[in-house]
LOMI-76917 format. One record per residue: z, x, y of N, C-alpha, C in turn; residue number from 1; residue in three letters. Coordinates in nm, 2 decimals. Each point is the difference from the previous one (the first is absolute). Layout:
REM LOMI-76917
[site [Z X Y] [Z X Y] [Z X Y] NUM "ALA"]
...
//
This chain:
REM LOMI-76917
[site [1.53 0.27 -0.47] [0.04 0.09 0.11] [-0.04 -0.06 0.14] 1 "UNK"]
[site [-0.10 -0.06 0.00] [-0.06 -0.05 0.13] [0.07 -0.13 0.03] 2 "UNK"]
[site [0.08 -0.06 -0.04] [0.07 -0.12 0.02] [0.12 0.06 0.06] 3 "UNK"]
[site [0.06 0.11 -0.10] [0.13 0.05 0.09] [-0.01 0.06 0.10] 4 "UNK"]
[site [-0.11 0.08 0.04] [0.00 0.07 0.10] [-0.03 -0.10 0.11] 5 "UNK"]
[site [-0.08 -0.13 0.01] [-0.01 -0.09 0.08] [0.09 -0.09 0.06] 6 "UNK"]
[site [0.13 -0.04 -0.11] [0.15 -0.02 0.02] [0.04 0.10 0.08] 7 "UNK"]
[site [0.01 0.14 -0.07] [0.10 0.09 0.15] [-0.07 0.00 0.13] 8 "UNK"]
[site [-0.10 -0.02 -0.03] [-0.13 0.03 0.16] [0.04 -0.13 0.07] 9 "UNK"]
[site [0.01 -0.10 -0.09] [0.03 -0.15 0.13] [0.16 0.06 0.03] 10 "UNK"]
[site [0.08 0.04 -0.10] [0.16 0.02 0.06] [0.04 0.07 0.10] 11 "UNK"]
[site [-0.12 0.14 0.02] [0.02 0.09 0.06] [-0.07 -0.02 0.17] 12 "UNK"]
[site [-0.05 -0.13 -0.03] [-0.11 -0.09 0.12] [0.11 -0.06 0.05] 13 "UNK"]
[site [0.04 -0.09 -0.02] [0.13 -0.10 0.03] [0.10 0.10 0.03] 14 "UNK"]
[site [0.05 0.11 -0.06] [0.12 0.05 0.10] [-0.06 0.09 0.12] 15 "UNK"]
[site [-0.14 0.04 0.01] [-0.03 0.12 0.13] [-0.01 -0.15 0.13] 16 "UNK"]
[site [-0.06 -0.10 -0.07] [-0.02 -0.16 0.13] [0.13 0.02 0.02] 17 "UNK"]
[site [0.09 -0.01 -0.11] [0.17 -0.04 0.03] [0.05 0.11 0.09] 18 "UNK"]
[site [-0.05 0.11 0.07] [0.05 0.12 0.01] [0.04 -0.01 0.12] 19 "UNK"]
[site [-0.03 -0.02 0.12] [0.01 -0.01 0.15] [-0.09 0.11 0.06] 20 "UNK"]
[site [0.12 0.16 -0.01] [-0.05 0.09 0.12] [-0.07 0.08 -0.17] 21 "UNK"]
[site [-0.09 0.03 0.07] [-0.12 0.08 -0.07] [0.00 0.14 0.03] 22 "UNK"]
[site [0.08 0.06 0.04] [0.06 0.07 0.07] [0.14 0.11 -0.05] 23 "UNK"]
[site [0.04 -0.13 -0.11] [0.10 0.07 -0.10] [-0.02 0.06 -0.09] 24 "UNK"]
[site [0.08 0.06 -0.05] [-0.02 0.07 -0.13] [-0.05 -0.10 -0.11] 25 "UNK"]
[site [0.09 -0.07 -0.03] [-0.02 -0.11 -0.07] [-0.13 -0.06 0.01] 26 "UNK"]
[site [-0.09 -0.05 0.07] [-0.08 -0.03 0.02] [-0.12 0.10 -0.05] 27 "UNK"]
[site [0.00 0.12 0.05] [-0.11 0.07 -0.02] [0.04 0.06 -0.16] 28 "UNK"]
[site [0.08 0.03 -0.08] [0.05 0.01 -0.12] [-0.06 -0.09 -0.07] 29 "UNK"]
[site [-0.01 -0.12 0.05] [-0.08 -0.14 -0.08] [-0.11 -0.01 -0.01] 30 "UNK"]
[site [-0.02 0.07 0.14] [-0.15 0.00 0.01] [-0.12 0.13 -0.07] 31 "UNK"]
[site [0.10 0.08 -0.03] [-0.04 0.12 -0.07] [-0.02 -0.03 -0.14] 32 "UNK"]
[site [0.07 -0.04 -0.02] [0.03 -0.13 -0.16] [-0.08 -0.08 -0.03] 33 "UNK"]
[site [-0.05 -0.09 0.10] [-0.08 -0.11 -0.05] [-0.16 0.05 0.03] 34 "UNK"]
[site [-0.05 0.13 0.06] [-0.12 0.05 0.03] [-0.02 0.10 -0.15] 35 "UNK"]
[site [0.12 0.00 -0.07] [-0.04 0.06 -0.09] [-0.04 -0.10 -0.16] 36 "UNK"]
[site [0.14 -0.10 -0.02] [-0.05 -0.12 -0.05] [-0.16 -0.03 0.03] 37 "UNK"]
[site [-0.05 -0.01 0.11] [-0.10 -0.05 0.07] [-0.09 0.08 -0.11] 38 "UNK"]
[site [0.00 0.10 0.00] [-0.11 0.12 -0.07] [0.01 -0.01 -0.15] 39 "UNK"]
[site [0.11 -0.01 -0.07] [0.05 0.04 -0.07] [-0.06 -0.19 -0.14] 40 "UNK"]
[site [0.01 -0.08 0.12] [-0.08 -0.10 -0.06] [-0.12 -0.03 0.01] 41 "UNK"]
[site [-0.11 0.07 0.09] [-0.13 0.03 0.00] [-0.01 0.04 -0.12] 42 "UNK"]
[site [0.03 0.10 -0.04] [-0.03 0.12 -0.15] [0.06 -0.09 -0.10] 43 "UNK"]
[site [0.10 -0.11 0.03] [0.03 -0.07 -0.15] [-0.13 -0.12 -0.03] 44 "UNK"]
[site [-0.05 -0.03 0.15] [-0.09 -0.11 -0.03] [-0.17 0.05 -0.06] 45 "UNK"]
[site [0.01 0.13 0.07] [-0.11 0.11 -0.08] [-0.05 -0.01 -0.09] 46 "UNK"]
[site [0.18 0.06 -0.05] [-0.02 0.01 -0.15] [-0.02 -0.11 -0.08] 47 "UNK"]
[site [0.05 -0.11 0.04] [0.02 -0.14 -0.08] [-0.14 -0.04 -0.03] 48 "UNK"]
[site [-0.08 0.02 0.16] [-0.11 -0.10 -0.01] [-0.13 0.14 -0.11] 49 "UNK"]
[site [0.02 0.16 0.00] [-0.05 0.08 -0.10] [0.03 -0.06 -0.16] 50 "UNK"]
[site [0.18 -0.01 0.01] [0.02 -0.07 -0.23] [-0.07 -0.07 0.00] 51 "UNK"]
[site [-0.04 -0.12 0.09] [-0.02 -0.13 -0.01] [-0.17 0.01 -0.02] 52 "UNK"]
[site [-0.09 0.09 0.09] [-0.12 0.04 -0.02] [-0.06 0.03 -0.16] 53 "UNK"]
[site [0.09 0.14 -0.03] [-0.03 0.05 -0.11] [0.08 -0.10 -0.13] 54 "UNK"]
[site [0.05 -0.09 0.02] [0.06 -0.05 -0.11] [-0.11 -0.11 -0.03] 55 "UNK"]
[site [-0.07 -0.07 0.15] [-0.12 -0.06 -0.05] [-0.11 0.02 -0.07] 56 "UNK"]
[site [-0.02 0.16 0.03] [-0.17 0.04 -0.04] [0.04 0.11 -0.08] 57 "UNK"]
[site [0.12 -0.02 -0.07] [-0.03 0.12 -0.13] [-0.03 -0.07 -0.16] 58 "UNK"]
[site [-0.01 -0.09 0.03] [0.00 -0.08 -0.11] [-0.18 -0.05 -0.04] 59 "UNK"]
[site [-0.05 -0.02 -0.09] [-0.17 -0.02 0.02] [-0.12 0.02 0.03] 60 "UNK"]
[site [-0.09 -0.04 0.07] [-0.08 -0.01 0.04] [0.00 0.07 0.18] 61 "UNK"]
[site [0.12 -0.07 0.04] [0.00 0.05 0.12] [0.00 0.15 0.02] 62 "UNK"]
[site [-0.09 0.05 0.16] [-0.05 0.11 0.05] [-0.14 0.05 -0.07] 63 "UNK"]
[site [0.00 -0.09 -0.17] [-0.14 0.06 -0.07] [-0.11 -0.03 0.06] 64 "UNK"]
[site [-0.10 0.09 0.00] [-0.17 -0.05 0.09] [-0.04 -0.02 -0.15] 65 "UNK"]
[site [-0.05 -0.15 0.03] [-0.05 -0.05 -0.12] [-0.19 0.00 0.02] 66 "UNK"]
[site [-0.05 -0.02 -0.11] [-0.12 0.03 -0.03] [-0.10 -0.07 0.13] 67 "UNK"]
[site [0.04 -0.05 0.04] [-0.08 -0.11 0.09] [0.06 0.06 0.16] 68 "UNK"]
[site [0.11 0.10 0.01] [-0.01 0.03 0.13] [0.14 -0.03 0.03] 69 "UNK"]
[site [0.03 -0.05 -0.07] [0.11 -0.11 0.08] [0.19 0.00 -0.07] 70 "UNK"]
[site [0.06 0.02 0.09] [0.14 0.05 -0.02] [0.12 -0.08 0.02] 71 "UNK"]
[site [0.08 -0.04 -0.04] [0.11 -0.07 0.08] [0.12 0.10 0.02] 72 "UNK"]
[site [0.05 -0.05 0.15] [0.15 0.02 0.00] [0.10 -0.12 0.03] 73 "UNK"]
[site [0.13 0.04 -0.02] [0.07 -0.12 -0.01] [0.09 0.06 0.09] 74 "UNK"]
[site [0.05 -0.10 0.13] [0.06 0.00 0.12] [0.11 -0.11 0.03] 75 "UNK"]
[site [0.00 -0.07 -0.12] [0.09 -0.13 0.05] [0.15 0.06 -0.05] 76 "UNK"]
[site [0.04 -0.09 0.07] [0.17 0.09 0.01] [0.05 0.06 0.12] 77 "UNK"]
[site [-0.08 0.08 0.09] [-0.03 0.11 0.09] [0.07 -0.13 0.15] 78 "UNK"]
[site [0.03 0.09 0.06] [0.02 -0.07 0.14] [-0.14 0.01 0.05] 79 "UNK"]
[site [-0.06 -0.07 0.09] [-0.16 0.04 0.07] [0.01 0.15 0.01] 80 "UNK"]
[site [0.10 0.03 0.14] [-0.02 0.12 0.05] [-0.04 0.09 -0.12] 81 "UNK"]
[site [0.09 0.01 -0.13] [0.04 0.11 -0.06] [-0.19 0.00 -0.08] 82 "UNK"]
[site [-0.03 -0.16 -0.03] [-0.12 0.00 -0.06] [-0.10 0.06 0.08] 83 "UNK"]
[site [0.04 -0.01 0.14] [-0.15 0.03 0.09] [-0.01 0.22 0.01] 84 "UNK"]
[site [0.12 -0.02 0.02] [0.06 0.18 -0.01] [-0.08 0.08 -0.16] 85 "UNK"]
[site [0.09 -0.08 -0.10] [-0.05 0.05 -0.12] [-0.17 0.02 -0.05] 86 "UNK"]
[site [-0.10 -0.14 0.10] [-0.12 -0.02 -0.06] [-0.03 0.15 0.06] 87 "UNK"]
[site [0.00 -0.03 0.14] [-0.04 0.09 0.09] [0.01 0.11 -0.04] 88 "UNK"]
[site [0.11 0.11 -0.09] [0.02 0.07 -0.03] [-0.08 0.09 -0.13] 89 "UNK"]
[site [-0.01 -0.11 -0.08] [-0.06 0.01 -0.17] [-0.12 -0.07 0.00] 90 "UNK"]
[site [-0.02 -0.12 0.03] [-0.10 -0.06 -0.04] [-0.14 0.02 0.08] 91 "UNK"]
[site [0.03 0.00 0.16] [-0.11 0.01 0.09] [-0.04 0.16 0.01] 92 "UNK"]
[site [0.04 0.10 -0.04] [-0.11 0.10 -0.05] [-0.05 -0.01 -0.10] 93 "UNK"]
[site [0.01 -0.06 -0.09] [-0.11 -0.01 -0.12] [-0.08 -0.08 -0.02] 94 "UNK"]
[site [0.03 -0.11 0.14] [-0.07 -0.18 0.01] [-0.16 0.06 -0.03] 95 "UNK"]
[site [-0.04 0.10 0.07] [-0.13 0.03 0.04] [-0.09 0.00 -0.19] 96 "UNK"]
[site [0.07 0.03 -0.06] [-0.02 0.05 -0.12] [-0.01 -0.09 -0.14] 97 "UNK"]
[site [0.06 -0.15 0.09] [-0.01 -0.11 -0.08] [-0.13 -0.09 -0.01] 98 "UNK"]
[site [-0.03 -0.08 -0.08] [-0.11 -0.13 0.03] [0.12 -0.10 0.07] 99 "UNK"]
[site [0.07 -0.03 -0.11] [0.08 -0.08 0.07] [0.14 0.00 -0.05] 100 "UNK"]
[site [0.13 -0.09 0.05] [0.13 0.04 0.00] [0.05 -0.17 -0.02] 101 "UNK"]
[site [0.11 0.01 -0.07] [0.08 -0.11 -0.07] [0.16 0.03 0.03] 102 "UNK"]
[site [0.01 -0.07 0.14] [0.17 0.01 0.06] [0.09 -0.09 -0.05] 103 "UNK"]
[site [0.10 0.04 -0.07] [0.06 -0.13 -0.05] [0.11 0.01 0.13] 104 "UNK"]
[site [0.01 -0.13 0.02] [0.12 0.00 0.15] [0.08 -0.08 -0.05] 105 "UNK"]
[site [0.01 -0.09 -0.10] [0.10 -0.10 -0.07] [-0.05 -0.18 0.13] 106 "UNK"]
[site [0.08 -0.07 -0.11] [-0.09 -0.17 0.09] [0.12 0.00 0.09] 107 "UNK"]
[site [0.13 0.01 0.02] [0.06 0.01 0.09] [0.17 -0.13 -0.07] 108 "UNK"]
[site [-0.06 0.06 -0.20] [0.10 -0.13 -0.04] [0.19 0.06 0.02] 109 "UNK"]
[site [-0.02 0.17 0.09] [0.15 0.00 0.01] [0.04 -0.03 0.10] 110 "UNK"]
[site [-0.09 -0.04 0.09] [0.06 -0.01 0.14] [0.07 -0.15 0.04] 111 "UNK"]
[site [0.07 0.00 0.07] [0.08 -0.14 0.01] [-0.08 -0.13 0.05] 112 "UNK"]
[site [-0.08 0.07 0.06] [-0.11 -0.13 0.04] [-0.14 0.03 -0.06] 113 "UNK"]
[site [0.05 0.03 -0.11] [-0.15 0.01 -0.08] [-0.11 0.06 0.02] 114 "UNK"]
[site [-0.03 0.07 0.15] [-0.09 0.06 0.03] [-0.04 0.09 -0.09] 115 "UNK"]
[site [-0.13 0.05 0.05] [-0.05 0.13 -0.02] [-0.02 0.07 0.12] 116 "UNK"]
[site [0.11 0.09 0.04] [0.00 0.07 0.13] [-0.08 0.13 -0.03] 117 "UNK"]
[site [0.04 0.06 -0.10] [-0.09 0.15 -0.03] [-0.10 -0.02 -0.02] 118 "UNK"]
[site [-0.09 -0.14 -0.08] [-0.14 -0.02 0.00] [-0.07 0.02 0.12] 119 "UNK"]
[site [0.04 -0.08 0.09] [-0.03 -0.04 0.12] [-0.02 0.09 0.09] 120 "UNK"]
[site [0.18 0.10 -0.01] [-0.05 0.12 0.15] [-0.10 0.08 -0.09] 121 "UNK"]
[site [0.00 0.01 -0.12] [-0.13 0.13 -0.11] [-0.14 -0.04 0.12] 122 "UNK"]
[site [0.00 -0.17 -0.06] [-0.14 -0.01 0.01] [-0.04 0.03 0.17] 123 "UNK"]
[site [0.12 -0.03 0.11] [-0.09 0.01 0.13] [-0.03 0.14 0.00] 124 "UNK"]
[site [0.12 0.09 -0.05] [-0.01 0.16 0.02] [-0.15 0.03 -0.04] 125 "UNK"]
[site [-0.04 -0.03 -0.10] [-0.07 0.03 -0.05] [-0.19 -0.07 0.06] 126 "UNK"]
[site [0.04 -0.12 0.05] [-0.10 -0.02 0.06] [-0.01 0.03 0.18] 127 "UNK"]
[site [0.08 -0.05 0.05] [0.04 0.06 0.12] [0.00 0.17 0.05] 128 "UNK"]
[site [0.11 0.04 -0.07] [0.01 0.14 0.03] [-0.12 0.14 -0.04] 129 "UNK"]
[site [0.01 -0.04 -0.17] [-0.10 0.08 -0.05] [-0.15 -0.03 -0.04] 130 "UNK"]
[site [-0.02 -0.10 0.07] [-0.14 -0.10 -0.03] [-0.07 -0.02 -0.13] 131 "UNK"]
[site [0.10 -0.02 -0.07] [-0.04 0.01 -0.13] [-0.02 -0.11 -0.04] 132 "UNK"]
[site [-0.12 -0.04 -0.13] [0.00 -0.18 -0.05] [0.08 -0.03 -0.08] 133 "UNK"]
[site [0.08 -0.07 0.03] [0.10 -0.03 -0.09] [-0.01 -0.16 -0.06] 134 "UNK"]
[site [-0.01 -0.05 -0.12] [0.05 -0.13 0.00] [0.06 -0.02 -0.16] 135 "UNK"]
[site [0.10 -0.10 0.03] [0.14 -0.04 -0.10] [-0.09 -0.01 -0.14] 136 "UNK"]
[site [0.05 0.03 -0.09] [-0.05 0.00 -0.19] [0.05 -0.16 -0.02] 137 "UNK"]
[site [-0.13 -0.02 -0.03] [0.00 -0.16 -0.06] [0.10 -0.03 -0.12] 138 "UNK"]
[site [-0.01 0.10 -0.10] [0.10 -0.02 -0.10] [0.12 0.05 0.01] 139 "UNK"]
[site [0.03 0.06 0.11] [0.13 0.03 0.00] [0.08 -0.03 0.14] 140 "UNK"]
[site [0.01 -0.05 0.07] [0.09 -0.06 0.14] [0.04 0.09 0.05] 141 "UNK"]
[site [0.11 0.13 -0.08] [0.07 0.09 0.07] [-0.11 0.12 0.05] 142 "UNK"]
[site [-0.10 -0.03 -0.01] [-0.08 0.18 -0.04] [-0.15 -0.04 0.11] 143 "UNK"]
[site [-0.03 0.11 0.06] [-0.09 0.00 0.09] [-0.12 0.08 -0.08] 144 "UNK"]
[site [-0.09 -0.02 0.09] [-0.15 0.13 -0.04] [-0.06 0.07 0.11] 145 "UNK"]
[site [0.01 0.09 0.00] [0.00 0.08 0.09] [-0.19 0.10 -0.03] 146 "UNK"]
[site [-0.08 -0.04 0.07] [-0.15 0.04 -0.03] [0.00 0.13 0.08] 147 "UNK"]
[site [-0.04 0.11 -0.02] [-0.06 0.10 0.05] [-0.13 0.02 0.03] 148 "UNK"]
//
């Protein structure tokens, strides 16, 4: 759904540029159009980056506080924003409550240039923003540790 609604949002971009007088009906009809597209693909990318959440961490181990304190969740998949929205939302009220936390952000083997972008913005958010100690799992590349 978020792909199509991104196709009519560029179509509906390219004809309001193509429009001239802004002024017209035509114009503001497009524009009534594409502010709702606009919204209408916020709530598809919501939702996507919510299936995508729960489709990682219903499976396992993940969300369990295991004996020693310590929890994982799995984030990789997520656009940053949606990862930084979702932590902030679920994870950072209960951070207080952990010893420690196990992020999986993925090594970055789907990205075109190989990166690890979600590792990366995880780890500054996390050390930067929320001053938290964070350093990368030796046995695992994609996954951070997050100390409380």
């Amino acid at each position: 759904p978020v792909r199509k609604l991104n196709e009519r949002v560029q179509e509906l971009k390219k004809k309001l540029d193509q429009t001239c007088d802004e002024e017209s009906q035509e114009w503001k009809d497009l524009y009534v159009e594409y502010q709702k597209l606009l919204e209408e693909r916020k709530v598809a990318e919501e939702n996507a980056a919510k299936d995508i959440f729960e489709r990682n961490n219903s499976k396992g181990n993940m969300g369990t506080i295991k004996n020693n304190g310590e929890t994982s969740i799995d984030l990789h998949g997520l656009h940053i924003s949606d990862a930084i929205r979702i932590f902030g939302q679920i994870i950072l009220p209960v951070l207080p409550f952990l010893k420690s936390l196990i992020v999986i952000t993925g090594r970055g083997a789907h990205n075109k240039n190989k990166e690890a972008l979600l590792k990366e913005a995880m780890k500054k958010y996390f050390i930067e923003d929320l001053k938290l100690k964070c350093v990368e799992v030796k046995t695992n590349p994609g996954a951070l540790k997050i100390s409380v």
